[in-house]
MARFIRO-530550 format. One line per field, with one value per residue (C-alpha): residue number from 1; residue in one letter; x, y, z. Coordinates in steps of 0.02 Angstrom, whole numbers, plus 50000, padded with zeros to 5 digits. Example, Ala and Ser with C-alpha at 12.3 -4.5 7.8 and 13.67 -1.06 7.14 Angstrom:
<marpas>
i: 1	2
aa: A	S
east: 50615	50684
north: 49775	49947
up: 50390	50357
</marpas>
This chain:
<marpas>
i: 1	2	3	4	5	6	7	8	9	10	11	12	13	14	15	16	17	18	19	20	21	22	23	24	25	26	27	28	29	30	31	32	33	34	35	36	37	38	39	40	41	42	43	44	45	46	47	48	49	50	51	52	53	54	55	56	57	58	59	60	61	62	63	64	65	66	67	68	69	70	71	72	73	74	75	76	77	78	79	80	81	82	83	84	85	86	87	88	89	90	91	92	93	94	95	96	97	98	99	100	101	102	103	104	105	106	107	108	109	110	111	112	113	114	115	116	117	118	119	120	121	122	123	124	125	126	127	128	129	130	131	132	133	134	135	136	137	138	139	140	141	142	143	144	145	146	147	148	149	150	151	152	153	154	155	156	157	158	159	160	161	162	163	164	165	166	167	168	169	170	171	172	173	174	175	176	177	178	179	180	181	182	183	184	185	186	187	188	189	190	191	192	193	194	195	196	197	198	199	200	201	202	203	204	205	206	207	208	209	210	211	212	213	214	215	216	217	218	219	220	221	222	223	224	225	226	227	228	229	230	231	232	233	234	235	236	237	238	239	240	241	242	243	244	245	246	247	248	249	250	251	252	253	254	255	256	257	258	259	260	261	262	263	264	265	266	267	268	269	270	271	272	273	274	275	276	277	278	279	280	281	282	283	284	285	286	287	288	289	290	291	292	293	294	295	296	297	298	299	300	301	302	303	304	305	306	307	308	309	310	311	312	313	314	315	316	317	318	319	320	321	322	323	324	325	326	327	328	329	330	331	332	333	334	335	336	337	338	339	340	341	342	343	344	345	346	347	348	349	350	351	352	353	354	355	356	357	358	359	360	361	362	363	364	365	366	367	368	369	370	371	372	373	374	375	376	377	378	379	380	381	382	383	384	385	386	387	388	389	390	391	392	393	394	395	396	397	398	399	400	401	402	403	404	405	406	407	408	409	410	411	412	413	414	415	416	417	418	419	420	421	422	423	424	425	426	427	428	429	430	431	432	433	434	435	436	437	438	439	440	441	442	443	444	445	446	447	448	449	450	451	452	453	454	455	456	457	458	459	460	461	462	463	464	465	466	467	468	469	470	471	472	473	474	475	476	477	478	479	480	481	482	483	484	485	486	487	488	489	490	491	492	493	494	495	496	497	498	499	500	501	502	503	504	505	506	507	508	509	510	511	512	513	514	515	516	517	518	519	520	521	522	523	524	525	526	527	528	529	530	531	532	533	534	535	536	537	538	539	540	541	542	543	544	545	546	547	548	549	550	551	552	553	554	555	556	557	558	559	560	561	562	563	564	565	566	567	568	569	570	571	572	573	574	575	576	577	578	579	580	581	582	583	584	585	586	587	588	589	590	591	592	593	594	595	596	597	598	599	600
aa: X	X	X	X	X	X	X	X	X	X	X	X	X	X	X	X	X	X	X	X	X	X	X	X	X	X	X	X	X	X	X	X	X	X	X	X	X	X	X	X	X	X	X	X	X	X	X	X	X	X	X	X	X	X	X	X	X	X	X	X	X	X	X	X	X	X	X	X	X	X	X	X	X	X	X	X	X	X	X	X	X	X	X	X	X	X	X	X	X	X	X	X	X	X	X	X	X	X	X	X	X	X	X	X	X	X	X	X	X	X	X	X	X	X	X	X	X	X	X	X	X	X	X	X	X	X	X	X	X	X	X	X	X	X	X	X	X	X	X	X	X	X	X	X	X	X	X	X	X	X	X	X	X	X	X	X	X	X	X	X	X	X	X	X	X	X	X	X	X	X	X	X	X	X	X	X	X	X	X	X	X	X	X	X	X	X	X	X	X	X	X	X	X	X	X	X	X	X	X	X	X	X	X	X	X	X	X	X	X	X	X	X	X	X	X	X	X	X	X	X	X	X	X	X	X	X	X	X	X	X	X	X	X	X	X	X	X	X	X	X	X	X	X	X	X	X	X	X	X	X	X	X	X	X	X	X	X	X	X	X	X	X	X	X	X	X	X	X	X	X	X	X	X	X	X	X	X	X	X	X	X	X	X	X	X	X	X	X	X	X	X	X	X	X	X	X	X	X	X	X	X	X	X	X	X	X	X	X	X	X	X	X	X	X	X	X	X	X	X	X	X	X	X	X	X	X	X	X	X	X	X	X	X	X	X	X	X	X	X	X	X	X	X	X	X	X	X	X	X	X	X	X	X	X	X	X	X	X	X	X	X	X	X	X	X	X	X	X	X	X	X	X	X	X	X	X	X	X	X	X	X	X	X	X	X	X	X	X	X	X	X	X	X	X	X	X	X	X	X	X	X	X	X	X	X	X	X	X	X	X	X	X	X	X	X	X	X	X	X	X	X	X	X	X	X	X	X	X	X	X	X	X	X	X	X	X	X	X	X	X	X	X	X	X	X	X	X	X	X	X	X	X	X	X	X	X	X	X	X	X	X	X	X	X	X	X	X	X	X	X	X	X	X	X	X	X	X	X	X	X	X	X	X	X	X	X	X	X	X	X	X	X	X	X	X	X	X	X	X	X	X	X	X	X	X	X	X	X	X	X	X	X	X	X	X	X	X	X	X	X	X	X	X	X	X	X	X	X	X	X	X	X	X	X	X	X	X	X	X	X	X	X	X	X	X	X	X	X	X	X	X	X	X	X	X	X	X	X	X	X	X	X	X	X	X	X	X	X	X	X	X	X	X	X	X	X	X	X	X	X	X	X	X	X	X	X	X	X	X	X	X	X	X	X	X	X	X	X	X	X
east: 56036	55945	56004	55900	55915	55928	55792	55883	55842	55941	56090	56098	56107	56264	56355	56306	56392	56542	56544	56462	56532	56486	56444	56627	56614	56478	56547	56695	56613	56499	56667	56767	56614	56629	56818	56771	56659	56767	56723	56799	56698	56644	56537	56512	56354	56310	56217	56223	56377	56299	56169	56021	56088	56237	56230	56392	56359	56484	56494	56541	56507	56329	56201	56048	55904	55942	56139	56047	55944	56068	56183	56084	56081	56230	56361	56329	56466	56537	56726	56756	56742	56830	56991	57000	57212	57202	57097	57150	56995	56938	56791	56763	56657	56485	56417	56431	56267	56132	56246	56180	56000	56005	56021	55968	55838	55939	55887	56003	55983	56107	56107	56208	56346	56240	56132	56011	55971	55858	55914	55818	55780	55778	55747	55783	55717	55799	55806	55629	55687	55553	55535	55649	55560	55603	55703	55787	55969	56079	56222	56316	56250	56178	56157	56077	56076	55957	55904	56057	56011	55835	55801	55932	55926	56077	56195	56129	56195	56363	56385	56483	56440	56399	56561	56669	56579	56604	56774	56792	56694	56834	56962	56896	56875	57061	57141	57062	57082	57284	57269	57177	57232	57142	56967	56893	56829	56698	56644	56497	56472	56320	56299	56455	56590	56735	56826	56856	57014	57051	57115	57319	57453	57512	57626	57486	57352	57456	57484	57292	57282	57428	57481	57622	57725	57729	57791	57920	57992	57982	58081	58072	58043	58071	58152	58098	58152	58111	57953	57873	57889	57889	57891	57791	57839	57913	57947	58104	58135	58115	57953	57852	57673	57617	57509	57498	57365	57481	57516	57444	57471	57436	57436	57389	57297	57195	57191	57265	57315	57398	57538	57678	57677	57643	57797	57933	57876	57922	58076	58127	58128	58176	58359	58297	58112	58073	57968	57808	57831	57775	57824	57735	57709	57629	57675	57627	57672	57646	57652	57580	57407	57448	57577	57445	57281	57173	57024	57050	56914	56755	56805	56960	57071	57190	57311	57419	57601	57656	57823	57803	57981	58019	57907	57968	58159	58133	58023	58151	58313	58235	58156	58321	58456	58325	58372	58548	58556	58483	58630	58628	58465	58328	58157	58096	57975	58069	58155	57983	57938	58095	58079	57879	57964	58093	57919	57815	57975	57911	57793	57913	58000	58148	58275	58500	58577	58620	58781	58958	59119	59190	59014	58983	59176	59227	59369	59450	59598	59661	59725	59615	59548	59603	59435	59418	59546	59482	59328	59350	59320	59129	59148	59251	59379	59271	59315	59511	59460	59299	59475	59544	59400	59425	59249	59294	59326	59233	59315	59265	59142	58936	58877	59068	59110	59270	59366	59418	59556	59460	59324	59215	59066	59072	59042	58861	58850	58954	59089	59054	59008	58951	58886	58724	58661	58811	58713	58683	58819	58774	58837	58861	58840	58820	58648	58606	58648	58610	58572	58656	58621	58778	58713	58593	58727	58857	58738	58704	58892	58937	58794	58848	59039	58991	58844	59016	59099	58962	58975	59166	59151	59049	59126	59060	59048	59090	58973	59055	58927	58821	58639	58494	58346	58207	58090	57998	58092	58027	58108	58252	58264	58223	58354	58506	58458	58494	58623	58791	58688	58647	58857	58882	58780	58892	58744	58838	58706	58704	58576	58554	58455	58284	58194	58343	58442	58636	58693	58868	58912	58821	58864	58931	58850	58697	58745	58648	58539	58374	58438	58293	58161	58304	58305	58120	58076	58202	58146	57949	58014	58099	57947	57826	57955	58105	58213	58325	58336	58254	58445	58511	58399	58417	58623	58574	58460	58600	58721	58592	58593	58796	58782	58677	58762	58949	58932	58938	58814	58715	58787	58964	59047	59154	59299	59276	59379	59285	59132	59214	59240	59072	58980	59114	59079	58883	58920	58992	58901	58757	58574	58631	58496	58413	58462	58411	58242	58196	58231	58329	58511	58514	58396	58429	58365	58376	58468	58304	58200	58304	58295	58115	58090	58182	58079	58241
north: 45866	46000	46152	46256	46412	46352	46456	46601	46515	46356	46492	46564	46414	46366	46525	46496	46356	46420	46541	46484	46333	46313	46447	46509	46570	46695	46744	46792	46887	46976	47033	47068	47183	47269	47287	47390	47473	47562	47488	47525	47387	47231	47098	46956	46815	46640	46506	46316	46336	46461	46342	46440	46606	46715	46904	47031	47235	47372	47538	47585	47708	47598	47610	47718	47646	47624	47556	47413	47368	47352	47273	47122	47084	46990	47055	47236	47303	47482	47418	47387	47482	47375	47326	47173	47172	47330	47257	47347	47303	47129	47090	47141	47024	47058	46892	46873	46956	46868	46680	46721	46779	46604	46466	46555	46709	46860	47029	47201	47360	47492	47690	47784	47894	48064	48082	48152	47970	47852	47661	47546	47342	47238	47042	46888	46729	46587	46676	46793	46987	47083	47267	47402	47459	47592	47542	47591	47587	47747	47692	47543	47388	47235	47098	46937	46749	46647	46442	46403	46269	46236	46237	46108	45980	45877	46025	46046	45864	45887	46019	45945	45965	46128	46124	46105	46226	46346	46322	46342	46531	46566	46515	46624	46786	46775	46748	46902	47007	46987	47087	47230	47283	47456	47376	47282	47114	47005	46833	46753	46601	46463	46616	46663	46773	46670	46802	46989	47070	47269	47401	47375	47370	47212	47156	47158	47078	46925	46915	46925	46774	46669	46700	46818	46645	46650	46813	46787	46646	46721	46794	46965	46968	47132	47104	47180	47130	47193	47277	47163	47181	47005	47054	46969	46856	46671	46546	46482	46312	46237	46311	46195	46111	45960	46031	46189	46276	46391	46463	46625	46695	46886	46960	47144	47089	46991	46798	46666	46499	46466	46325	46426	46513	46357	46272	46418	46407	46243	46228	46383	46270	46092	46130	46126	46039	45858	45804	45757	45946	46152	46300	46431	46586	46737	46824	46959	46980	47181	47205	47308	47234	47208	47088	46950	46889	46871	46822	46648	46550	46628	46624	46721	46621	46568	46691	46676	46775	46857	46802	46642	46615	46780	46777	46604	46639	46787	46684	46562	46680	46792	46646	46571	46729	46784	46593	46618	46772	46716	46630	46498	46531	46393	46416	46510	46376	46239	46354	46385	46211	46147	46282	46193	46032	46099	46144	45990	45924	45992	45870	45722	45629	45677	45566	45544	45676	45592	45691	45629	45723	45882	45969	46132	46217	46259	46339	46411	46509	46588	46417	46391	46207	46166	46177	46362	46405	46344	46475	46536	46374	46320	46167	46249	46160	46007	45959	45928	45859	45737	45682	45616	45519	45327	45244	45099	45170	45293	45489	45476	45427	45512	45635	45667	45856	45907	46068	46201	46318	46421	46544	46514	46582	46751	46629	46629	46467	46468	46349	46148	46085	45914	45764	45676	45528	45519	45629	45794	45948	46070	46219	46383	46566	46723	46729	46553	46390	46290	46109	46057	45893	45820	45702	45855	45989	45893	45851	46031	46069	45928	45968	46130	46085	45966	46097	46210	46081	46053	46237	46224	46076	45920	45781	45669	45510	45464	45370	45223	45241	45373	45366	45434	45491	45532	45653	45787	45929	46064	45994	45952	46153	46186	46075	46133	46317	46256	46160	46254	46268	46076	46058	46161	45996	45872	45835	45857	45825	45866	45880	45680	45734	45832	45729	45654	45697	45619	45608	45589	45623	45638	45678	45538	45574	45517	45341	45215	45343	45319	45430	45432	45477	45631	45704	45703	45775	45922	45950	45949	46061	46179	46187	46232	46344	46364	46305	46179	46176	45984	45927	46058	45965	45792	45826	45905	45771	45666	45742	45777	45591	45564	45698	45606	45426	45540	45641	45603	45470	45499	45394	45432	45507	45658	45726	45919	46025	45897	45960	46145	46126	46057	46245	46327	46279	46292	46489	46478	46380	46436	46368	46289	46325	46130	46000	45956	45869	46029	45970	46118	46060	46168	46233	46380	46438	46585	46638	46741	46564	46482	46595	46608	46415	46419	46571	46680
up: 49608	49652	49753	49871	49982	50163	50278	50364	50548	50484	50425	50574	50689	50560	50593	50797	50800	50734	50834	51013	51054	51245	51364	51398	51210	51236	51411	51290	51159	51296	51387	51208	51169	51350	51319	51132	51215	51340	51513	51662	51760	51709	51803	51748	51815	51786	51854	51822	51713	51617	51531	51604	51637	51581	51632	51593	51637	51582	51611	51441	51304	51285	51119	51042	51002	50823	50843	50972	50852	50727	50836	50841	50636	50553	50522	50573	50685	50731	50733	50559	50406	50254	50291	50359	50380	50522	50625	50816	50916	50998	50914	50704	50650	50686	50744	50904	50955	50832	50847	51031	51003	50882	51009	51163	51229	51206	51314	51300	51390	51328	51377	51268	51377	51314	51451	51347	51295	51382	51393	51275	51277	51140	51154	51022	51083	50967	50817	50863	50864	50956	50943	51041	51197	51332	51492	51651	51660	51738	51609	51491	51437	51504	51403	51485	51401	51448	51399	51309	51177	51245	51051	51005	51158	51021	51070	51251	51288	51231	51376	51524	51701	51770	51865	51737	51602	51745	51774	51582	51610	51756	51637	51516	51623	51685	51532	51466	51644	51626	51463	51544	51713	51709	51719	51865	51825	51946	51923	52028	51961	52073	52174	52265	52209	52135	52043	52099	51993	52037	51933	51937	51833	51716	51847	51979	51877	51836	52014	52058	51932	51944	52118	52194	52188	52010	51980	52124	52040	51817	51722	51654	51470	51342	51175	51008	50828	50655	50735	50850	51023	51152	51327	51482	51624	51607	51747	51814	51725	51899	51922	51794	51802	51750	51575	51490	51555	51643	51494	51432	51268	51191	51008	51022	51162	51103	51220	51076	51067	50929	50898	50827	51024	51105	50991	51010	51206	51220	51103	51213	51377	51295	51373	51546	51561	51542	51402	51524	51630	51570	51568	51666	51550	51527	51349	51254	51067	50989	50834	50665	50637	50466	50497	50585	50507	50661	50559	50537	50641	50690	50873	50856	50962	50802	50713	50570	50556	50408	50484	50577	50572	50632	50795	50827	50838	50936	51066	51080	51087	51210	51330	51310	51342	51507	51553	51529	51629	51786	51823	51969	52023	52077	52105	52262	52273	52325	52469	52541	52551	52614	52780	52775	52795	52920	53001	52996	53103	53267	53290	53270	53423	53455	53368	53367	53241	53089	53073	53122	53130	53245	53273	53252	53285	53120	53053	52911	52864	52705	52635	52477	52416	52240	52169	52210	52092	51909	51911	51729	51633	51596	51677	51817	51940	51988	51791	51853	52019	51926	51852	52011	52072	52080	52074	52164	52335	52418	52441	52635	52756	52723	52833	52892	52909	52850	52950	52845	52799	52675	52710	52569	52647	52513	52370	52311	52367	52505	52560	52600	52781	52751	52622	52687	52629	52488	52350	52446	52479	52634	52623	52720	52644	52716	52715	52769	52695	52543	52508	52340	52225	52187	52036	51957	51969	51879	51757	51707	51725	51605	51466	51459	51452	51291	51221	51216	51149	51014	50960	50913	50792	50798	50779	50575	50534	50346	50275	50165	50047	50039	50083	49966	50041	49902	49937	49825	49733	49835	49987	49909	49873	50052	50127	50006	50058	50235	50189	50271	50425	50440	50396	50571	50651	50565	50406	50271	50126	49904	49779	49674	49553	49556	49694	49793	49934	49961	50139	50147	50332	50492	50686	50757	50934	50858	50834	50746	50646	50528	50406	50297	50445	50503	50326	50299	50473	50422	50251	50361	50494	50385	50271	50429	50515	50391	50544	50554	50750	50747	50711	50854	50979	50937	50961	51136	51186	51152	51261	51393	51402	51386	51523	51647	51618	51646	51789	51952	52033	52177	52325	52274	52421	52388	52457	52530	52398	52300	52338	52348	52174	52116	52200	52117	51967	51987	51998	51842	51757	51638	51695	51831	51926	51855	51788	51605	51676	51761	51947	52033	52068	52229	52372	52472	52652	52718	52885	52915	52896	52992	53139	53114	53129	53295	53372	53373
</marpas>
């Protein structure tokens, strides 16, 4: 065999290709290299999805003649010196510039801030530099990409449509406007102006990209531990999507996506979202450069942790504690479109009142309904009253509207007016009223009575004979290490030997239970993220399930303190805001909306 130096215009369309993957990649670079360079504006132009032109002007710090022409060599790059582990700009590694001037026709025009300096051009037309000439340009740089791939027509055809490689360059641009709300950003992409992001704070620029909705319906998020810093916004549980692209992640400020983030995001909202529905997020992670290896792929949009199982439990505590805090709180999303459906009802005919009952003249006196009293307990009074119910014969008629002695209109949620429809609880408050879901709010209330339940001993099942599970020493280390915290979740597990594992008890919640399949995902899980919180949530997907087979069915018909009781114990209730798919378990509407639908 016989080994030969490849030619350096082969080279360089190698390290191209690791580098520019489609045109969103150099509309990254361009803007990273803006960013370095101190800009304070940055505009951004493309046309036909950036295949035949890509254009991005700063008005930063700019080049000489001679840093311009070294700009566009390999590997030559004014951000790094020679350590690689502080690395505290975006770009480092010196390719982005000659990848370009590889696969496409490459023109810059840079004036160096001294205005002594002139502005000079220098071209490189698929891998042809051409000299360093004088230009005209009052300040910055403009660099200008032209016939992407006209060289390799291969690459060109795996390029999707013009819409969607633009929609890729718009995904691009906002992702890396959030991190840097002191610079103006502008994107006219097929030319018309699709993006236009000005100077703001953080708060602000997430809600030039993600919509004032969004940030009217997250979560504030600011914890620190052992030196890194998590802060950012995160949605409501009820406020989900159907994928993750909602989902923006930051280390140092730098755009990632990386799968610890994405896997403490979603372990952080497995309480509360169904498997097939999102998160919305926007999270930033600071922390010493030294303690995350950026430079792991060429692109820059992977990082490795020092600490991966130290950024992933403080993800997941802090996502999960914000949760906690909000209290009964549902997503301002749904309240808006119920008062657009309250709307859309003008146009309809005019039709009998579905209610039935006394009308409108209610009363109430101090006279209390049992359920009001049991407020301290998790599962609150509808836990004693749920006790009561007989399933065989309804509580009282639908839609019927019970007269009161209690003025529960103080409570959060307000006191009970009516059942419609035998699975929904209107209710009055100050403020306005609130429509609650009978079946969705006892589900929360009775997860959280047995997660409370789960967390003061878990009921074991003694195996008759105990089960061994062989696997490879190393996780037979990693598992006895954990194994007092796996006894907490009912696995009770010892050493056999060097490459066996004995299971002698396991939660009986779980059931019928492949014993060998939970062991090895453990001993996996704990080897990628020494965490053992794969057993936590296969116990709370369990009772998540007892929970929605034990609650209270939709098109059960409840007495009034019955349904007293049930908003009651919503208030005091952790996350009870949604269920545990994610639907929210209540809807409220303002006395202000509802005045405003009626012209008042």
């Amino acid at each position: 065999m016989t080994v030969i130096r490849l030619p350096e215009s082969v080279v360089n369309q190698i390290a191209a290709g690791e580098v520019i993957e489609r045109p969103a990649s150099i509309v990254k670079e361009l803007i990273e290299n803006a960013i370095d360079a101190g800009a304070g504006r940055i505009d951004i132009v493309t046309a036909n999805g950036g295949k035949t032109l890509i254009r991005v002007i700063d008005d930063g710090s700019g080049m000489r003649r001679n840093d311009l022409e070294l700009a566009t060599q390999r590997h030559c790059t004014s951000k790094l010196a020679e350590d690689l582990l502080d690395i505290r700009t975006l770009g480092f590694r010196g390719e982005a510039l000659p990848s370009i001037g590889a696969v496409a026709k490459l023109q810059i025009i840079s004036r160096h801030q001294s205005s002594t300096d002139e502005a000079w051009r220098i071209a490189i037309s698929h891998g042809k530099p051409e000299a360093a000439s004088p230009a005209a340009l009052s300040g910055g740089t403009s660099v200008e990409v032209t016939d992407l791939f006209a060289t390799t027509p291969a690459r060109l055809k795996f390029l999707k449509s013009d819409q969607a490689e633009t929609n890729a360059i718009t995904e691009i641009v906002k992702r890396i406007a959030i991190a840097f709300p002191k610079i103006r950003f502008t994107y006219s992409g097929g030319g018309r102006l699709s993006l236009d992001y000005g100077v703001t704070d953080r708060a602000g620029r997430i809600a030039q990209v993600l919509g004032k909705e969004f940030t009217q319906n997250a979560l504030i998020i600011d914890a620190e531990r052992e030196g890194v810093h998590f802060s950012g916004l995160a949605g409501l549980p009820t406020y989900n999507r159907g994928n993750g692209q909602h989902q923006f992640f930051y280390v140092n400020g730098r755009p990632v996506r990386d799968k610890t983030l994405t896997g403490a995001l979603r372990a952080a909202y497995s309480d509360f979202l169904a498997r097939d529905r999102h998160p919305v997020a926007v999270l930033f992670l600071d922390l010493e450069p030294r303690h995350v290896d950026v430079n792991v792929h060429p692109a820059k949009a992977d990082v490795r942790f020092r600490d991966p199982g130290l950024v992933r439990g403080l993800i997941v505590g802090a996502l999960r504690q914000a949760i906690a805090e909000t209290g009964a709180r549902s997503s301002g999303e749904r309240n808006f479109s119920l008062a657009e459906a309250f709307k859309t009802g003008q146009q309809m005919h005019h039709a009998s009142p579905s209610f039935s009952g006394t009308g409108p003249s209610w009363r109430t006196s101090p006279n209390a309904p049992p359920g009001y009293s049991s407020r301290s307990d998790m599962a609150g009074g509808f836990s004693e009253s749920q006790a009561a119910f007989d399933h065989s014969q309804p509580s009282g008629d639908t839609g019927r509207i019970e007269e009161t002695n209690e003025d529960g209109d103080a409570y959060p949620l307000g006191a009970a007016r009516a059942q419609l429809h035998k699975n929904y609880i209107v209710s009055q408050t100050e403020n306005g009223l609130v429509i609650v879901d009978q079946h969705a709010a006892h589900e929360r209330i009775v997860y959280e009575a047995l997660k409370k339940g789960m967390e003061s001993g878990i009921a074991r099942q003694i195996l008759l004979v105990p089960e061994i599970v062989d696997i490879p020493a190393e996780d037979v280390n990693r598992l006895m290490d954990r194994a007092e915290e796996l006894s907490r979740y009912g696995l009770v597990i010892e050493a056999f030997g060097p490459g066996a594992i004995a299971v002698r008890e396991v939660p009986s919640m779980l059931g019928e239970l492949d014993t060998t399949s939970l062991i090895r995902d453990l001993a996996d899980e704990i080897a990628e993220w020494d965490s053992t919180e794969g057993l936590k949530e296969r116990l709370e997907h369990v009772a998540a399930t007892m929970a929605c087979h034990g609650s209270v069915r939709s098109g059960r018909i409840l007495k009034h303190e019955e349904m007293n009781a049930l908003l009651r114990s919503i208030e005091t209730t952790p996350n009870s805001g949604q269920c545990n798919h994610g639907r929210p378990t209540f809807i409220e509407l303002s006395l202000k909306d509802i005045e405003r639908l009626f012209g008042r």
